[in-house]
PDB file of the backbone (N, CA, C, O) and the ligand in Angstrom, with CONECT records:
HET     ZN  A 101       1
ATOM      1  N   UNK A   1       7.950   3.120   2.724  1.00  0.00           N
ATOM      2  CA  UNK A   1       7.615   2.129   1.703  1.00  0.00           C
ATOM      3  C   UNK A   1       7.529   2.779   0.327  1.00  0.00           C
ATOM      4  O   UNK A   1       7.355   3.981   0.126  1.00  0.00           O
ATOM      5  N   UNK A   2       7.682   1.769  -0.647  1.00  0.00           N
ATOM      6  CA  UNK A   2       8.066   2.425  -1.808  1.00  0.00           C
ATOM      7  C   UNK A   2       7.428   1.286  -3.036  1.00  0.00           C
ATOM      8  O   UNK A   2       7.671   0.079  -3.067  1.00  0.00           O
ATOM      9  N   UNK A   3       6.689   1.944  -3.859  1.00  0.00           N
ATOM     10  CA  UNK A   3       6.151   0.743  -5.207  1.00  0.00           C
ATOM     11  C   UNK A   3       7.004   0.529  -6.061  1.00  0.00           C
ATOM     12  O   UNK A   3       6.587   1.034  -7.103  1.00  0.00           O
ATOM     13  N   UNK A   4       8.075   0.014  -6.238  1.00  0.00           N
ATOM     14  CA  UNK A   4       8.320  -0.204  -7.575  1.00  0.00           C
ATOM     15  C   UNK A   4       8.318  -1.195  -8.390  1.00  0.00           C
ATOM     16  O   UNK A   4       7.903  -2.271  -7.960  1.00  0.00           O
ATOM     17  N   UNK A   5       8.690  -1.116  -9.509  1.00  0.00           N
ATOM     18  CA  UNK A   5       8.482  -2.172 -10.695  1.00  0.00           C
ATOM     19  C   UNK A   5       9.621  -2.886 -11.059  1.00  0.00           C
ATOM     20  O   UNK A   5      10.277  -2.584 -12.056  1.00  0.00           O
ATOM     21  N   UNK A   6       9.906  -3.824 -10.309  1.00  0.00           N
ATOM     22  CA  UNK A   6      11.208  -4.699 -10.178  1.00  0.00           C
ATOM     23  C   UNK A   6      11.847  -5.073 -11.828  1.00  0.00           C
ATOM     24  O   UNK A   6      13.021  -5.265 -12.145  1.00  0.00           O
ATOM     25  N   UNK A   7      10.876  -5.087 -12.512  1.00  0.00           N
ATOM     26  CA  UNK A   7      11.242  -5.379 -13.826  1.00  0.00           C
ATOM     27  C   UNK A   7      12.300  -3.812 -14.452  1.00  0.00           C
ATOM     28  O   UNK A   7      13.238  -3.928 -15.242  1.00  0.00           O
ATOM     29  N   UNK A   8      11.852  -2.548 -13.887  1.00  0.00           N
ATOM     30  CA  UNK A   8      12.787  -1.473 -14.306  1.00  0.00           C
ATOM     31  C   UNK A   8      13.801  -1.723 -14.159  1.00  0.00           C
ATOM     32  O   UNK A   8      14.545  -1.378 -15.077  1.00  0.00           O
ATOM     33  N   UNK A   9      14.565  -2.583 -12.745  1.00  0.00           N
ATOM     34  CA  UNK A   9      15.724  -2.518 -12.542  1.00  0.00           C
ATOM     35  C   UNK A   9      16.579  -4.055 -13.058  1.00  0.00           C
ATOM     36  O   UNK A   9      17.789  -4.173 -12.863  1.00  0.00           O
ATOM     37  N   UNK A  10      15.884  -4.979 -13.615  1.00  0.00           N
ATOM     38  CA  UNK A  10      16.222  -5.954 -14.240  1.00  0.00           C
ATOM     39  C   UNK A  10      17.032  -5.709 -15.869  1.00  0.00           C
ATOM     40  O   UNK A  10      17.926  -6.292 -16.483  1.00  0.00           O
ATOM     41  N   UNK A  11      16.349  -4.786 -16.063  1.00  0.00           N
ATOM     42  CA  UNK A  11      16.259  -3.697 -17.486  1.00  0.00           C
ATOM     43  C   UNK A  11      17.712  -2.858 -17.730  1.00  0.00           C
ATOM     44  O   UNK A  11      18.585  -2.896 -18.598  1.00  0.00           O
ATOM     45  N   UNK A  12      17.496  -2.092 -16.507  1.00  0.00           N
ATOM     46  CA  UNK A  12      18.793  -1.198 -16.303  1.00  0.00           C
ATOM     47  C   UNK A  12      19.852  -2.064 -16.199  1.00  0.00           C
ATOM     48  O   UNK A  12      20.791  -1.854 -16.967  1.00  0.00           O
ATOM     49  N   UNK A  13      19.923  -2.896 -15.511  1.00  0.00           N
ATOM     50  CA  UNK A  13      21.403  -4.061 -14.758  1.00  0.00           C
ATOM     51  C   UNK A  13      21.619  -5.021 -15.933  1.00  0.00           C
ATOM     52  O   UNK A  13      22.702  -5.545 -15.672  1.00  0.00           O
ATOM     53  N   UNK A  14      21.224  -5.473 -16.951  1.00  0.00           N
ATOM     54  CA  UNK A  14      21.538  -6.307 -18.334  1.00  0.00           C
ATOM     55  C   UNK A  14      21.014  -5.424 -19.438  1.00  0.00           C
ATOM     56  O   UNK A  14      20.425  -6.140 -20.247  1.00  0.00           O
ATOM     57  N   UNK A  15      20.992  -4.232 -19.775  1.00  0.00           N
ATOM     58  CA  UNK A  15      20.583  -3.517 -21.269  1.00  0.00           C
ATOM     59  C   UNK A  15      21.981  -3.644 -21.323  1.00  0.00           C
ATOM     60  O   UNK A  15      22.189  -4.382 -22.287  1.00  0.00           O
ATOM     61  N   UNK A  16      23.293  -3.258 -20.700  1.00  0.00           N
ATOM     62  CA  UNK A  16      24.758  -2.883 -21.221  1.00  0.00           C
ATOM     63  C   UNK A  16      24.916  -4.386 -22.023  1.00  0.00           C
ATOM     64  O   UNK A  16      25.048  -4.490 -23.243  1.00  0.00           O
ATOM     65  N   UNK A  17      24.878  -5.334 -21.219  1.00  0.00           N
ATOM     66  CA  UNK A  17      25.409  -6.123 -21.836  1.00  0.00           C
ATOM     67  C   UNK A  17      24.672  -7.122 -23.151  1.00  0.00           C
ATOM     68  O   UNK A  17      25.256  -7.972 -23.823  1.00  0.00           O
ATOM     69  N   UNK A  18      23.313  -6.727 -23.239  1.00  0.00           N
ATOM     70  CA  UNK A  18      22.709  -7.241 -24.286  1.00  0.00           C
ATOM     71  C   UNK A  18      22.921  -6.481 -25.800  1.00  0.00           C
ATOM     72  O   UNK A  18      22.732  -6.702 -26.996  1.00  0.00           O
ATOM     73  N   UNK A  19      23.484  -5.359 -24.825  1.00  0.00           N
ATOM     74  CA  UNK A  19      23.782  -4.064 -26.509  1.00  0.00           C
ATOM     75  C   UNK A  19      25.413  -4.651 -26.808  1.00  0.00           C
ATOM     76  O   UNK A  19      25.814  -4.550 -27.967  1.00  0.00           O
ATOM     77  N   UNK A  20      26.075  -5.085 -26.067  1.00  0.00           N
ATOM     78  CA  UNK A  20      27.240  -5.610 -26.233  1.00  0.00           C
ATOM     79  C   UNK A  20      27.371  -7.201 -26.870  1.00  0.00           C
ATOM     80  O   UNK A  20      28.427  -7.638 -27.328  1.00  0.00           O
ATOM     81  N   UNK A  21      26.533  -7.708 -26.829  1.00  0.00           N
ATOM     82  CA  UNK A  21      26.637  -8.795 -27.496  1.00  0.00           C
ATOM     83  C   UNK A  21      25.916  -8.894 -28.973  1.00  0.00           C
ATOM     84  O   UNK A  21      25.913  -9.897 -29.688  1.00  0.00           O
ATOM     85  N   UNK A  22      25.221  -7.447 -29.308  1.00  0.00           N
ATOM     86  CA  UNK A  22      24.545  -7.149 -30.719  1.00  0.00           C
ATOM     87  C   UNK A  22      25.922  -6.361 -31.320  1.00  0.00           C
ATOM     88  O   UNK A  22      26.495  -5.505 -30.646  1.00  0.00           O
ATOM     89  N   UNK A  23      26.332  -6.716 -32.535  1.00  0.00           N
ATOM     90  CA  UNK A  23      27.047  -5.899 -32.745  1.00  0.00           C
ATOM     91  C   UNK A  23      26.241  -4.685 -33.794  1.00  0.00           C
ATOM     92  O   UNK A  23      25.170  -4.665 -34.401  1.00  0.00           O
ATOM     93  N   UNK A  24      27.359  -3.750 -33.629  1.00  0.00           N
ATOM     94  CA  UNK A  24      26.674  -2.580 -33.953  1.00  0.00           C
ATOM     95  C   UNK A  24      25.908  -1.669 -33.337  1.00  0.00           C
ATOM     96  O   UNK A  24      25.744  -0.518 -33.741  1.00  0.00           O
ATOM     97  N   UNK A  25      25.311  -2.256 -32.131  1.00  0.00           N
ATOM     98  CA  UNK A  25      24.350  -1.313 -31.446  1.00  0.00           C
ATOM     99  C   UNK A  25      25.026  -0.417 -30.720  1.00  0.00           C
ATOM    100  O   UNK A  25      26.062  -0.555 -30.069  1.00  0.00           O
ATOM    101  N   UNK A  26      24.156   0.769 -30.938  1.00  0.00           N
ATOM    102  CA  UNK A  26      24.648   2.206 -30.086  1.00  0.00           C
ATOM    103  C   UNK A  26      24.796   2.013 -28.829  1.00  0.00           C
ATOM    104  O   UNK A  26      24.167   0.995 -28.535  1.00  0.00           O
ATOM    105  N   UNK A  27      25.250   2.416 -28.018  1.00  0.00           N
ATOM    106  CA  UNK A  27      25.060   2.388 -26.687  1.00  0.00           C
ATOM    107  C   UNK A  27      24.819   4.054 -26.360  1.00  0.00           C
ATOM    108  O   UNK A  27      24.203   3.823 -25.320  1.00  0.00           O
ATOM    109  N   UNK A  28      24.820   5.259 -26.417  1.00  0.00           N
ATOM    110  CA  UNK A  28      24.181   6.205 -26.624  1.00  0.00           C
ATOM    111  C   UNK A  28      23.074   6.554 -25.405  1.00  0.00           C
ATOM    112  O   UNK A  28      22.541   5.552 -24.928  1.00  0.00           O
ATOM    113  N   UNK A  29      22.696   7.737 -24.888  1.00  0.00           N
ATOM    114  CA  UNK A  29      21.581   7.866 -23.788  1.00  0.00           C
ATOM    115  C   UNK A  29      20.372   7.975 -24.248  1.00  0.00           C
ATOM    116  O   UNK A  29      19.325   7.796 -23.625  1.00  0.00           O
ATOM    117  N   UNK A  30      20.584   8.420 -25.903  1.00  0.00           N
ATOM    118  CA  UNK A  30      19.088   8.428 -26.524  1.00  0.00           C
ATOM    119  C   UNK A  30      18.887   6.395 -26.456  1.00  0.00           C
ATOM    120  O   UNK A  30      18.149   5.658 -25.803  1.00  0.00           O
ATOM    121  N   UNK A  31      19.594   6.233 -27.134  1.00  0.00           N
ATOM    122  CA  UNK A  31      19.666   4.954 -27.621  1.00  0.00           C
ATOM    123  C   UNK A  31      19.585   3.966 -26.034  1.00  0.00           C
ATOM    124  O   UNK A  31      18.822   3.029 -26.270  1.00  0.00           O
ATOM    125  N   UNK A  32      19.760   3.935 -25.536  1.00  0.00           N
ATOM    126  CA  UNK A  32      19.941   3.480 -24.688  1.00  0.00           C
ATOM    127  C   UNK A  32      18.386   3.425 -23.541  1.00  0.00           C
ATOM    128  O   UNK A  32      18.106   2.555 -22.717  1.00  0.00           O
ATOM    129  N   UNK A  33      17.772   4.426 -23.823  1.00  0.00           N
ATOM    130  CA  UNK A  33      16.616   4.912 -23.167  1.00  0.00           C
ATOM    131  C   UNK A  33      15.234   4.553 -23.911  1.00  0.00           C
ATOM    132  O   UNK A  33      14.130   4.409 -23.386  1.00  0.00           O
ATOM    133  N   UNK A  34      15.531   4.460 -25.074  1.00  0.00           N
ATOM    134  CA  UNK A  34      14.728   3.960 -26.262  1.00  0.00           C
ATOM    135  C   UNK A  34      14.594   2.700 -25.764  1.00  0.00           C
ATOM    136  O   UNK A  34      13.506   2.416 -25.261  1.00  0.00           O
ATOM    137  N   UNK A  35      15.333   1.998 -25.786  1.00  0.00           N
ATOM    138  CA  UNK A  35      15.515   0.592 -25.668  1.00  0.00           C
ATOM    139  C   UNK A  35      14.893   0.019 -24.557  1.00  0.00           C
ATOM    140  O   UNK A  35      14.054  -0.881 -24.619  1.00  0.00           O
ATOM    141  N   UNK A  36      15.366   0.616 -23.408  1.00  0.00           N
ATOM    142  CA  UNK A  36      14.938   0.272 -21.796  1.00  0.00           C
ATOM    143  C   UNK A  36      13.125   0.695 -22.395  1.00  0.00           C
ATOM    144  O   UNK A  36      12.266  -0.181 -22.293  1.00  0.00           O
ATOM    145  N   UNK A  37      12.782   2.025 -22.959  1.00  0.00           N
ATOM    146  CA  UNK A  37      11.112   2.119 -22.874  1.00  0.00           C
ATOM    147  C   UNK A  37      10.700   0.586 -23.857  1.00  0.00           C
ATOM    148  O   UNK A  37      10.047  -0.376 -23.455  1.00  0.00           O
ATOM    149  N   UNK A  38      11.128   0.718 -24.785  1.00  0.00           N
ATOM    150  CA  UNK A  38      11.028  -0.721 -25.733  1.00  0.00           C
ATOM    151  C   UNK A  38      10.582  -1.631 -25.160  1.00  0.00           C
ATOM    152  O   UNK A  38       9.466  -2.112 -25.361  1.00  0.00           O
ATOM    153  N   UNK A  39      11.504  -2.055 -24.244  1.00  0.00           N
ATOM    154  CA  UNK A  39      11.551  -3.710 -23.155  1.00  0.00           C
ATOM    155  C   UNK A  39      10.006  -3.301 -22.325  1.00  0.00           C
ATOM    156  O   UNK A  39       8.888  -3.813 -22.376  1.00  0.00           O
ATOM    157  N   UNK A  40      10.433  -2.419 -21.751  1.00  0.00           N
ATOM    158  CA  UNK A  40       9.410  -2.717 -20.592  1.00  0.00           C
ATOM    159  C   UNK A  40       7.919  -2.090 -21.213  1.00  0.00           C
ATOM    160  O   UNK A  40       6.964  -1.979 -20.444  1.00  0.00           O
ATOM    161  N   UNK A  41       7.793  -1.670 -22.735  1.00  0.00           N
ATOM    162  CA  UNK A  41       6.881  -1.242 -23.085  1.00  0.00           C
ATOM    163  C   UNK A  41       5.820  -3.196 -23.491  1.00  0.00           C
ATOM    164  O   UNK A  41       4.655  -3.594 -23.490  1.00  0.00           O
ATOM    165  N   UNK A  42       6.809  -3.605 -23.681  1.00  0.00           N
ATOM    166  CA  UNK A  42       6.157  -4.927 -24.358  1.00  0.00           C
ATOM    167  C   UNK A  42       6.556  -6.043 -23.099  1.00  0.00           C
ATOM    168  O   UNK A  42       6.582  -7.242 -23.377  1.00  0.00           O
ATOM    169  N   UNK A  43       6.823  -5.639 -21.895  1.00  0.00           N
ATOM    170  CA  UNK A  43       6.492  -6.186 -20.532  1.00  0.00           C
ATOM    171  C   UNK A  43       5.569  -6.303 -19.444  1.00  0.00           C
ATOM    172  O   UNK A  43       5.881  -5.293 -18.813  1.00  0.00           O
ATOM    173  N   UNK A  44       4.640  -6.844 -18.785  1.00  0.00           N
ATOM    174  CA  UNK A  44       3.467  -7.284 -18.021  1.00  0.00           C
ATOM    175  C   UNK A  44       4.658  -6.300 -16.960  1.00  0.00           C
ATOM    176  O   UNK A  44       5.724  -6.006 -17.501  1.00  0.00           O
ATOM    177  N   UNK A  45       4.486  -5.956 -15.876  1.00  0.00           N
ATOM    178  CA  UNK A  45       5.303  -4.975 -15.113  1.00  0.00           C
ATOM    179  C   UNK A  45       4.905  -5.748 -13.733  1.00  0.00           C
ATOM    180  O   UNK A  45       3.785  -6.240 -13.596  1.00  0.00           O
ATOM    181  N   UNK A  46       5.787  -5.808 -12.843  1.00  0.00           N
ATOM    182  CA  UNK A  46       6.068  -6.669 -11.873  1.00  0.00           C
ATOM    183  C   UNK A  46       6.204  -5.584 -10.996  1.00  0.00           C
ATOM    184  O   UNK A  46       7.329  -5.092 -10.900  1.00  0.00           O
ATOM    185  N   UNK A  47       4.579  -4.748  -9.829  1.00  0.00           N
ATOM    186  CA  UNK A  47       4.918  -3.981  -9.164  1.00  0.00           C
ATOM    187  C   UNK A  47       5.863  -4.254  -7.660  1.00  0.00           C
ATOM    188  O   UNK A  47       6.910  -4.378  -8.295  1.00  0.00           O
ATOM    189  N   UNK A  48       6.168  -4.380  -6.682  1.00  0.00           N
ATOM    190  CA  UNK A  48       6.338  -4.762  -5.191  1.00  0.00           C
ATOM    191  C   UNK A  48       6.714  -3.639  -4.518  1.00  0.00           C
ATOM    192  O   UNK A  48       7.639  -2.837  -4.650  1.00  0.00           O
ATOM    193  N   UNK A  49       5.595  -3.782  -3.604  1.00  0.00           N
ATOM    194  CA  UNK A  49       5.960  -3.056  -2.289  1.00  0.00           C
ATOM    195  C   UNK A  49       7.013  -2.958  -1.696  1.00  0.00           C
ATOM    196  O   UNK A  49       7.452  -4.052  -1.339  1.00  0.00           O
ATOM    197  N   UNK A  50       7.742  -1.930  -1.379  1.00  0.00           N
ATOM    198  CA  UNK A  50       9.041  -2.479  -0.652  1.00  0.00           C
ATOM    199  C   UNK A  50       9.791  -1.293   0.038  1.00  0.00           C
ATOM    200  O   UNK A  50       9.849  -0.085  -0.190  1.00  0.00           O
ATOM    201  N   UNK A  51      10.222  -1.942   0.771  1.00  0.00           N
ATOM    202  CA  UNK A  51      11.005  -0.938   1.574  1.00  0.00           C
ATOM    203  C   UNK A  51      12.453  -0.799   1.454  1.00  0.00           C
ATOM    204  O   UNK A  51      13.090   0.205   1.771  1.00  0.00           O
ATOM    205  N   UNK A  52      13.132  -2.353   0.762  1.00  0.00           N
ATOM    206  CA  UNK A  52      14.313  -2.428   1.108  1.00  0.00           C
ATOM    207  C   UNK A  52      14.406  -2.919  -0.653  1.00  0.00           C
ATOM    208  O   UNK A  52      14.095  -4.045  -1.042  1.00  0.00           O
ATOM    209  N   UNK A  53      14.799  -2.027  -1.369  1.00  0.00           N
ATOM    210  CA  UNK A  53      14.408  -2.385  -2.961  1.00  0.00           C
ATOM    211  C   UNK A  53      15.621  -3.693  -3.253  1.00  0.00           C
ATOM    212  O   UNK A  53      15.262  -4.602  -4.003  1.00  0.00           O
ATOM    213  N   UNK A  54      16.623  -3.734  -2.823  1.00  0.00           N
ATOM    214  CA  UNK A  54      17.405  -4.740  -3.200  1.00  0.00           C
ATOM    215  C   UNK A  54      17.081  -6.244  -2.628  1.00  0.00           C
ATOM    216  O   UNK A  54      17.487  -7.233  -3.239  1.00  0.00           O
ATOM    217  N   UNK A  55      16.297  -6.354  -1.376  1.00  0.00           N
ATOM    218  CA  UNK A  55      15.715  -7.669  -1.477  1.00  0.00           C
ATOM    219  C   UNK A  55      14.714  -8.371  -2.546  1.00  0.00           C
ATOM    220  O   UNK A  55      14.543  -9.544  -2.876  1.00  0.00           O
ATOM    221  N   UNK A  56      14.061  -6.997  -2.991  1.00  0.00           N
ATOM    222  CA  UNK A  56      12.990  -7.306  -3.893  1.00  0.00           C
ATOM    223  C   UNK A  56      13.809  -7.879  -5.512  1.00  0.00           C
ATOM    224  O   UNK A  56      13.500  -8.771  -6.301  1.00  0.00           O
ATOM    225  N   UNK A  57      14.647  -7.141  -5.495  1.00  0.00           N
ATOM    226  CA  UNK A  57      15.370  -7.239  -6.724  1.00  0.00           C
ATOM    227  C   UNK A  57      15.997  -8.718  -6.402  1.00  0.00           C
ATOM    228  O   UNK A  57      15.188  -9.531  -6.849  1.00  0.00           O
ATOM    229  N   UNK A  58      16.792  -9.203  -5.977  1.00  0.00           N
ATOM    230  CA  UNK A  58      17.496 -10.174  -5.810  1.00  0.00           C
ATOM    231  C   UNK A  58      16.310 -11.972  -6.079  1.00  0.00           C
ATOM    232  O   UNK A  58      16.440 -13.128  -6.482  1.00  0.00           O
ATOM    233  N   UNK A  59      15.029 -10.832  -5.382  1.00  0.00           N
ATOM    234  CA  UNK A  59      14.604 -12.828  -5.462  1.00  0.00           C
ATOM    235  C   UNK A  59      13.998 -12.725  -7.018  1.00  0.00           C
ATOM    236  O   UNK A  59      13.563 -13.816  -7.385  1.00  0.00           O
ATOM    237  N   UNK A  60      13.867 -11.641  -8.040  1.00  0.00           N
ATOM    238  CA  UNK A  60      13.482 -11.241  -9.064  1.00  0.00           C
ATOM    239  C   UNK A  60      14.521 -11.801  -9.927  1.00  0.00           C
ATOM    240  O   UNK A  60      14.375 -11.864 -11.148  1.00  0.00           O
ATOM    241  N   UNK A  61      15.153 -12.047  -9.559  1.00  0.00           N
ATOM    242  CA  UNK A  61      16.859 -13.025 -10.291  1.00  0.00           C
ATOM    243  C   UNK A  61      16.563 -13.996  -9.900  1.00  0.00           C
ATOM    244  O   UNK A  61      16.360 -14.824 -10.788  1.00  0.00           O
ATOM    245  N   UNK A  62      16.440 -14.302  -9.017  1.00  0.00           N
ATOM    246  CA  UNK A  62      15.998 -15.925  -8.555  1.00  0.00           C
ATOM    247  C   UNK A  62      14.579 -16.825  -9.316  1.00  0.00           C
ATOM    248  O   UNK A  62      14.105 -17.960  -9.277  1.00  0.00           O
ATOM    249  N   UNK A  63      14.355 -15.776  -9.855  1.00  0.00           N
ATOM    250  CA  UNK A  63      12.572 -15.964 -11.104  1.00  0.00           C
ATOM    251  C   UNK A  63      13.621 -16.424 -12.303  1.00  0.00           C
ATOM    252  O   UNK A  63      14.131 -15.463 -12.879  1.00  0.00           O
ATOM    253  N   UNK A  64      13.880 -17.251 -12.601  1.00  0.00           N
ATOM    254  CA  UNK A  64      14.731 -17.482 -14.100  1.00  0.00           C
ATOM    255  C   UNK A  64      13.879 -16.806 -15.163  1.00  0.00           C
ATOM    256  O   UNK A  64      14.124 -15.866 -15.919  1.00  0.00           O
ATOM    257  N   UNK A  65      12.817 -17.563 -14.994  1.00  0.00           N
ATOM    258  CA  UNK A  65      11.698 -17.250 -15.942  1.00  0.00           C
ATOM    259  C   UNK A  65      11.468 -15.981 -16.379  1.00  0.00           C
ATOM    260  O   UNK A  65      11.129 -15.656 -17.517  1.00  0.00           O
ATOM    261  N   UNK A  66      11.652 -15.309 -15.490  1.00  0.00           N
ATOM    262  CA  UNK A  66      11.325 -13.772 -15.380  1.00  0.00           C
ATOM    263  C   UNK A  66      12.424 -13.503 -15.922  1.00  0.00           C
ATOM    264  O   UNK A  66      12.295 -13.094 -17.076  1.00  0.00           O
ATOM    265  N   UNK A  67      13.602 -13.577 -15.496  1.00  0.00           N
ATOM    266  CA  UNK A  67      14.855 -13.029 -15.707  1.00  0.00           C
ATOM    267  C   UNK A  67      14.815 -13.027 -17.438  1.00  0.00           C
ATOM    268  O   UNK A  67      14.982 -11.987 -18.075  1.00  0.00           O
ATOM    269  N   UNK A  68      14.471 -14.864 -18.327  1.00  0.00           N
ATOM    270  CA  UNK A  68      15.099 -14.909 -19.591  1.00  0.00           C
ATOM    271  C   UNK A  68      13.654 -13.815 -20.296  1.00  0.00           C
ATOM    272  O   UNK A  68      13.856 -13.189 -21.337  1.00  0.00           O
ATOM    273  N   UNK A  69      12.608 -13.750 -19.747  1.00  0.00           N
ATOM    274  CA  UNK A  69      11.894 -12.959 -20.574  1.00  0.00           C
ATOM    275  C   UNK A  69      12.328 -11.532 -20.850  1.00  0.00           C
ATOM    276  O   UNK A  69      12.053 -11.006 -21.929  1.00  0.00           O
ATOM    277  N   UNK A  70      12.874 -11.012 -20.079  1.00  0.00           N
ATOM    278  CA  UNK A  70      13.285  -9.842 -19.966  1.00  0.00           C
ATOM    279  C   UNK A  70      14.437  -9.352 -20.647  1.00  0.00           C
ATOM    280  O   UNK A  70      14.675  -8.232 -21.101  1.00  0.00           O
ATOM    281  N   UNK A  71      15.235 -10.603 -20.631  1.00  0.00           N
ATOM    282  CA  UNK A  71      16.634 -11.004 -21.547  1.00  0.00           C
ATOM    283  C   UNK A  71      15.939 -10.526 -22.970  1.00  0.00           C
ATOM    284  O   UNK A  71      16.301  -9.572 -23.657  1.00  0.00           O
ATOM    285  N   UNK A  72      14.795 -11.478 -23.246  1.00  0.00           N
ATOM    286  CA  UNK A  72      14.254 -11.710 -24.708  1.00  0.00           C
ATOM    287  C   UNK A  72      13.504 -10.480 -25.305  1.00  0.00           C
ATOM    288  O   UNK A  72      13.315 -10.283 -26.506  1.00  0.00           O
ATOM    289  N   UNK A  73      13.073  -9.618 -24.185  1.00  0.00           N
ATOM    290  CA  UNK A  73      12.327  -8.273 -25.032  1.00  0.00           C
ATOM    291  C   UNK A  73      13.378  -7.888 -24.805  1.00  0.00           C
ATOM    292  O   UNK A  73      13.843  -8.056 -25.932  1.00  0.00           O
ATOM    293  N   UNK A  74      14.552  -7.301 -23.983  1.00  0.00           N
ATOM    294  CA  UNK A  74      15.692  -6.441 -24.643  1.00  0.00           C
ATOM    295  C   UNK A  74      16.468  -6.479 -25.613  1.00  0.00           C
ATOM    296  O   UNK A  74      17.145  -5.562 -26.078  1.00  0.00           O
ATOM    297  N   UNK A  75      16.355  -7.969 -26.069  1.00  0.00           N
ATOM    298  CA  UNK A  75      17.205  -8.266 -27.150  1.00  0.00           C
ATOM    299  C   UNK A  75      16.408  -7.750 -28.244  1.00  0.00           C
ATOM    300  O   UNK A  75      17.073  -7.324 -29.188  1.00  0.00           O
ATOM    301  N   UNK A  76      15.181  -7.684 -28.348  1.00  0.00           N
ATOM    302  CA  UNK A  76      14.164  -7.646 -29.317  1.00  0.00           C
ATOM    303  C   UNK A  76      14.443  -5.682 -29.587  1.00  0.00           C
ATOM    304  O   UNK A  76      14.764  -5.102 -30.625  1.00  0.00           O
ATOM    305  N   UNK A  77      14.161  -5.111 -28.205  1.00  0.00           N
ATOM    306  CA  UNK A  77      14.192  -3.835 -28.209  1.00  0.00           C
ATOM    307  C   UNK A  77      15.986  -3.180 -28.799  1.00  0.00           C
ATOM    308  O   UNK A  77      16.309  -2.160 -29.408  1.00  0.00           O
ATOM    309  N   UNK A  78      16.612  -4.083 -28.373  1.00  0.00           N
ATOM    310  CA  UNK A  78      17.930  -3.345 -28.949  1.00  0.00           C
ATOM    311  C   UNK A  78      18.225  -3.185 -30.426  1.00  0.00           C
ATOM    312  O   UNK A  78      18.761  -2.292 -31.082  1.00  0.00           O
ATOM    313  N   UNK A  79      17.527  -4.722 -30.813  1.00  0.00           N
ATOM    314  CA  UNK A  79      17.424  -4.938 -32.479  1.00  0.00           C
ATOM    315  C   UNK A  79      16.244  -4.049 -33.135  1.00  0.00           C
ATOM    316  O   UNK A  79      16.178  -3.858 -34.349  1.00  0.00           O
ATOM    317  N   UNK A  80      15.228  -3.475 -32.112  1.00  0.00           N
ATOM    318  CA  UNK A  80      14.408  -2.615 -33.027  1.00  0.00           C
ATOM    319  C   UNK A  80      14.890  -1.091 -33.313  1.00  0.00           C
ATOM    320  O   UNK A  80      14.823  -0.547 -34.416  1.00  0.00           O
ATOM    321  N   UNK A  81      15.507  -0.363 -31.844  1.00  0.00           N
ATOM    322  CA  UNK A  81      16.186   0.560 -32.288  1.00  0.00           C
ATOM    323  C   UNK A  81      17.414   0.460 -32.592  1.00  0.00           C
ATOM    324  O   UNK A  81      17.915   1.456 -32.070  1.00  0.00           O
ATOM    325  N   UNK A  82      18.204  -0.099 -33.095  1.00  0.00           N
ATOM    326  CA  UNK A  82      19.275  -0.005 -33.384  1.00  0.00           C
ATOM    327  C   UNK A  82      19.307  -0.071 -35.405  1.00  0.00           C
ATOM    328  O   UNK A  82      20.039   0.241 -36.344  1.00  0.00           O
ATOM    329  N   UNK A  83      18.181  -0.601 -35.168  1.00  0.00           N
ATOM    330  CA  UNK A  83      17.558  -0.474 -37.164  1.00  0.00           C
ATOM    331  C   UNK A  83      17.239   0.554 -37.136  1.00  0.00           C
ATOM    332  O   UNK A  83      17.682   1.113 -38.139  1.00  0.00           O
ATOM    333  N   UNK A  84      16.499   1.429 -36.335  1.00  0.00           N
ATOM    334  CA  UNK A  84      16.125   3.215 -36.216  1.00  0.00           C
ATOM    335  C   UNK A  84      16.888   3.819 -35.809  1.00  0.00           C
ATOM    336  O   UNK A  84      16.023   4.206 -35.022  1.00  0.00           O
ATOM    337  N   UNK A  85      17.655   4.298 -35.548  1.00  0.00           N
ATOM    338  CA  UNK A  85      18.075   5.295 -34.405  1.00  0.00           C
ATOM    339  C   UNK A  85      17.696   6.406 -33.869  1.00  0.00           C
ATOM    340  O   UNK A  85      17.636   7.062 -34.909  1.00  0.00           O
ATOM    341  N   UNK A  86      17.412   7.085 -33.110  1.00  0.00           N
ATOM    342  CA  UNK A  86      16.803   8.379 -32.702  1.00  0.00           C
ATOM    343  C   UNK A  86      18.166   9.540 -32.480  1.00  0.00           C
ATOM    344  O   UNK A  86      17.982  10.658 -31.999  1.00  0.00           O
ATOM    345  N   UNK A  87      19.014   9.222 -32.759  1.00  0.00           N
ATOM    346  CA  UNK A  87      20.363   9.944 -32.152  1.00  0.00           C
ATOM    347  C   UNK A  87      20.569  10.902 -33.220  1.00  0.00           C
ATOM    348  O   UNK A  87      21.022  12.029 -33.022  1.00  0.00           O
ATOM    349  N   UNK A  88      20.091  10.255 -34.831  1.00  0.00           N
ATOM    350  CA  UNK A  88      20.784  11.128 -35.191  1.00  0.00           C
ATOM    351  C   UNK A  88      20.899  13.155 -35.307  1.00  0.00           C
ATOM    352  O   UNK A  88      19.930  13.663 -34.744  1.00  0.00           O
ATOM    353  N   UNK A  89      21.683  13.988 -35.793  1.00  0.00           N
ATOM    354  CA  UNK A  89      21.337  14.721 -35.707  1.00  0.00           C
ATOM    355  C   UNK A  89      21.717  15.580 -34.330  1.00  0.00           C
ATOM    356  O   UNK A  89      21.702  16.806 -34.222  1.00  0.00           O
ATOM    357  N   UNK A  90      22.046  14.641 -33.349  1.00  0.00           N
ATOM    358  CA  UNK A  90      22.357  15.301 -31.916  1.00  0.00           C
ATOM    359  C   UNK A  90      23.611  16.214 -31.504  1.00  0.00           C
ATOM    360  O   UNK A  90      23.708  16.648 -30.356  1.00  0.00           O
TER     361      UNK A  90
HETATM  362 ZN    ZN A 101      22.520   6.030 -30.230  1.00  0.00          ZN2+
END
């Protein structure tokens, strides 16, 4: 058995494409990592027990609710670092 925070992997599986529909945004591993802490920094965190992590994930899509909030702080987080960047310099 295993704890995780279903919201991490909601995060990971739509950051590509929310940075793709901002234009301009880095996509970058700094940038990119920034962003994911961003979201889930200004997210209530959704732990579950689990053994079999992709059932857990799947009915976590089936939460709309859940799903567009998560939509809405990444969008928020892509637009905050993408006005900062942390990359530069690398
Ligand atoms: Zn970057």
């Amino acid at each position: 058995m295993a704890v995780i925070n279903i919201l991490e992997k909601i995060v990971w599986d739509n950051l590509g494409d929310v940075i793709k529909r901002k234009a301009g945004a880095c996509d970058c591993d700094i940038c990119r990592a920034d962003m994911a802490a961003y979201a889930l920094n200004h997210l209530k965190p959704r732990y579950v027990a689990t053994s079999k992590g992709e059932t857990f994930s799947k009915a976590a899509y089936l939460d709309n609710q859940l799903y567009m909030t998560v939509i809405v702080a990444l969008t928020e987080a892509v637009e905050v670092v993408s006005a900062k960047p942390r990359h530069e310099g690398k």
